[in-house]
C-alpha positions in Angstrom: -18.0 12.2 -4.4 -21.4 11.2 -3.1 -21.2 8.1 -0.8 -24.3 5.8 -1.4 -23.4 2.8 0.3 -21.2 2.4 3.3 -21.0 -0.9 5.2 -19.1 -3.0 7.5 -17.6 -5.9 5.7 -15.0 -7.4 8.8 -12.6 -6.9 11.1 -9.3 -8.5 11.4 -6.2 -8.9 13.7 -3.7 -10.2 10.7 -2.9 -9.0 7.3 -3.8 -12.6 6.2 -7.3 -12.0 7.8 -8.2 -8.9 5.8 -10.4 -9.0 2.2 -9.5 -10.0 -1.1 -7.0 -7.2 -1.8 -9.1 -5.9 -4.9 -10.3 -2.6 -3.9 -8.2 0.1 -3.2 -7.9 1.2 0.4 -7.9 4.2 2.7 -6.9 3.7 6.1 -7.3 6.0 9.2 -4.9 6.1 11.9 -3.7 8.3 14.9 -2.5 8.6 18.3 -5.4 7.1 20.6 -8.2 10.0 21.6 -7.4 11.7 18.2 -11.3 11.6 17.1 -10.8 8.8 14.1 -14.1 7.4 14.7 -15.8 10.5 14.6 -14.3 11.7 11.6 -15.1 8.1 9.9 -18.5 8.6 10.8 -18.5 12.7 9.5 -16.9 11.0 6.1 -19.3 8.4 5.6 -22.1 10.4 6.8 -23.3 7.2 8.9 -23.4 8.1 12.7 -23.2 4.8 13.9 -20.0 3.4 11.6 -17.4 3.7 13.6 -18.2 2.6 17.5 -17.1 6.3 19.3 -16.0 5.6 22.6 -14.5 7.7 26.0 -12.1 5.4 26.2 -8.7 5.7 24.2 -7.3 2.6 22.4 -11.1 1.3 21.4 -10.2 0.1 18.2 -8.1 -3.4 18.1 -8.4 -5.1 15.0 -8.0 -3.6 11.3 -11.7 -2.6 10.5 -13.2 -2.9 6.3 -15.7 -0.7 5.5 -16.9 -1.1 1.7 -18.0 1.8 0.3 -20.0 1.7 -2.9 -18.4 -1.3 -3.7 -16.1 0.2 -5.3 -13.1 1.0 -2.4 -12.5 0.4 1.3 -12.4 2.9 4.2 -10.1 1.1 6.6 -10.1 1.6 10.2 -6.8 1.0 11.7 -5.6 0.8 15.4 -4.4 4.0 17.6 -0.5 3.9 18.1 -1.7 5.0 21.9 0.9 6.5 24.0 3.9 4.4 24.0 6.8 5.4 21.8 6.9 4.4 18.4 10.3 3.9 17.6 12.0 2.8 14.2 13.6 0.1 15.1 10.9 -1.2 17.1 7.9 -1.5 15.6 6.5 -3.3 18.6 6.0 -0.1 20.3 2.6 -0.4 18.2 0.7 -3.3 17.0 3.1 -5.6 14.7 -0.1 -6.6 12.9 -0.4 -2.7 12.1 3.1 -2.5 10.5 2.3 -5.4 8.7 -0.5 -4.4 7.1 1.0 -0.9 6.5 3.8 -2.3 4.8 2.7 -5.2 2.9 -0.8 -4.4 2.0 -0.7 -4.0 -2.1 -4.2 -2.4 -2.5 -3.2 0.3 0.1 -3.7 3.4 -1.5 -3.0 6.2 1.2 -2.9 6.9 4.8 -4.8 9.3 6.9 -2.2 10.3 9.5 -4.9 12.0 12.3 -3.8 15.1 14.2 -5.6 16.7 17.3 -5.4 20.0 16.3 -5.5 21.3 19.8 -1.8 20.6 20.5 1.4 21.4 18.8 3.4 18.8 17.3 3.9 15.8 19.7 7.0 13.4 19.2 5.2 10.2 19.3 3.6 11.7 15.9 6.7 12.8 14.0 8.3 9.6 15.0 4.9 7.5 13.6 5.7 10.2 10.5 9.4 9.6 10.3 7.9 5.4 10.6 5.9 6.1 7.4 8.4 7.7 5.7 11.0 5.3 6.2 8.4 2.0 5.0 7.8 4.5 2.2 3.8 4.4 2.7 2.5 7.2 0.9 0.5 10.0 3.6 -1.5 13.0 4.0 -1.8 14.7 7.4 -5.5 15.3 8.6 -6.2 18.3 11.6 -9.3 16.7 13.5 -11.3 18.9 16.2 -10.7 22.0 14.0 -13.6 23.3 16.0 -12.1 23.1 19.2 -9.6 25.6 18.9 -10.0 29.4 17.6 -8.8 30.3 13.8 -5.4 31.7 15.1 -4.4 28.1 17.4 -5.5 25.9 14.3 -3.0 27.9 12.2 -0.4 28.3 15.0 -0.4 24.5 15.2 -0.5 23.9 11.7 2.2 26.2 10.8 4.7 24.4 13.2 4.1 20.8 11.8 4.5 22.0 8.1 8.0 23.3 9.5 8.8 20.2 11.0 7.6 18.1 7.8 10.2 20.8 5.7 13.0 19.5 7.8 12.1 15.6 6.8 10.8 16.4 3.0 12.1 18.1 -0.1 7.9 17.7 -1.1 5.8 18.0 2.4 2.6 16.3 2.8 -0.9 17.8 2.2 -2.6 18.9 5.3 -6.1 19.3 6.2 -8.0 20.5 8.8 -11.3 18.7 9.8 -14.5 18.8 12.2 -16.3 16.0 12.8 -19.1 18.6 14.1 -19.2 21.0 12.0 -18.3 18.3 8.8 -15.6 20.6 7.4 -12.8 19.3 5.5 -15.0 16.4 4.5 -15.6 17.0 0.9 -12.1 18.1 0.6 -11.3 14.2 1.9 -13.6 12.6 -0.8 -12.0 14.4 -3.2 -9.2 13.6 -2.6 -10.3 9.8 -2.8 -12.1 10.7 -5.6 -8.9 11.4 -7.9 -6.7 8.6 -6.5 -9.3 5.8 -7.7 -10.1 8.0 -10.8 -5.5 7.7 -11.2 -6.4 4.2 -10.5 -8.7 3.3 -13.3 
C-alpha cells in the first residue's frame, strides 16, 4: 500500500463530534509515552502528522487523519497511568470507550506496546477491556530498536503467553520502529486487506 495522501481532517472530544462514519477506521492507542505519534508519523511517512511530544498524555481529543480518501487513521488518547478497570471505564477517557464501542466504521485497533518492558497490568487490563466490548485488536511492539534481538523476543514471548490464557485464537503481534521504519509495510498490509474484505 503506497500512501499518497495523508491529512488532518479534525479533532474531536465526543463520538458525536467525529466524521461522517463512511470510511473505515484505524485507530492507535496505548499507555501514555508508548511512541504512537512517532509510529503515526513512520506509517504515514509525514514527519510532522502527529504532534511528538516529551510529555506523556499529549494527545486529548480523538484525531482524523484521511488518508487517500479512501480510510481514516485515527489518533486516539493514551489510557496514561491510572488503572483501567472493567467496571470503570472512567479510569480512561469516557469519550474513548464511547467511541471504541459505538463507532460502526471502526475497523481495528492498534493496541501500542513499549517493547522495552515486559507485560504491564494496566495493558492486559486495557486488553481484557477490548476483549470484553468485543473490539476487534492486533498488538503492535513500538521502539523495537531500543532493545537487542533477544529482549524484543523475551518480551514478546511473555505477552503471547499471557494473550493464550485470555484466547482460544491470540492476537497478531508486531514489532515496530519508528526509526528504523520496520514493521511499517507489514501495518499497511494489513490495512490493505481489511478495506480490500471491505469492498
Amino acid at each position: 500500500m503506497q500512501l499518497k495522501r495523508v491529512e488532518f481532517e479534525l479533532s474531536s472530544p465526543s463520538l458525536e463530534g467525529c466524521p461522517r462514519p463512511i470510511l473505515p477506521e484505524f485507530a492507535f492507542i496505548g499507555r501514555s509515552n508508548v511512541g504512537k505519534s512517532s509510529l503515526l508519523n513512520m506509517l504515514a511517512a509525514r514527519k510532522g502528522l502527529a504532534f511528538v511530544s516529551s510529555t506523556p498524555g499529549h494527545t486529548k481529543l480523538i484525531n482524523h487523519y484521511r488518508v487517500d480518501n479512501a480510510w481514516y487513521l485515527v489518533d486516539l488518547p493514551g489510557y496514561g497511568y491510572a488503572k483501567v478497570a472493567r467496571e470503570d471505564r472512567s479510569k480512561f477517557s469516557a469519550f474513548v470507550a464511547d467511541y471504541l464501542m459505538g463507532r460502526e466504521t471502526l475497523s481495528l485497533v492498534f493496541l501500542l506496546i513499549d517493547s522495552r518492558h515486559e507485560p504491564q497490568k494496566i495493558d492486559l487490563e486495557f486488553v481484557d477491556w477490548l476483549a470484553d466490548e468485543e473490539v476487534p485488536f492486533v498488538l503492535v511492539f513500538t521502539k523495537a530498536d531500543s532493545v537487542s534481538k533477544t529482549r524484543l523476543a523475551q518480551h514478546m514471548e511473555l505477552f503471547r503467553a499471557e494473550m493464550a490464557l485470555r484466547f482460544e485464537q491470540t492476537p497478531e503481534i508486531f514489532a515496530t520502529s519508528a526509526k528504523s521504519g520496520d514493521g511499517r509495510g507489514a501495518l499497511l498490509q494489513l490495512i490493505a486487506s481489511i478495506i480490500q474484505e471491505k469492498r
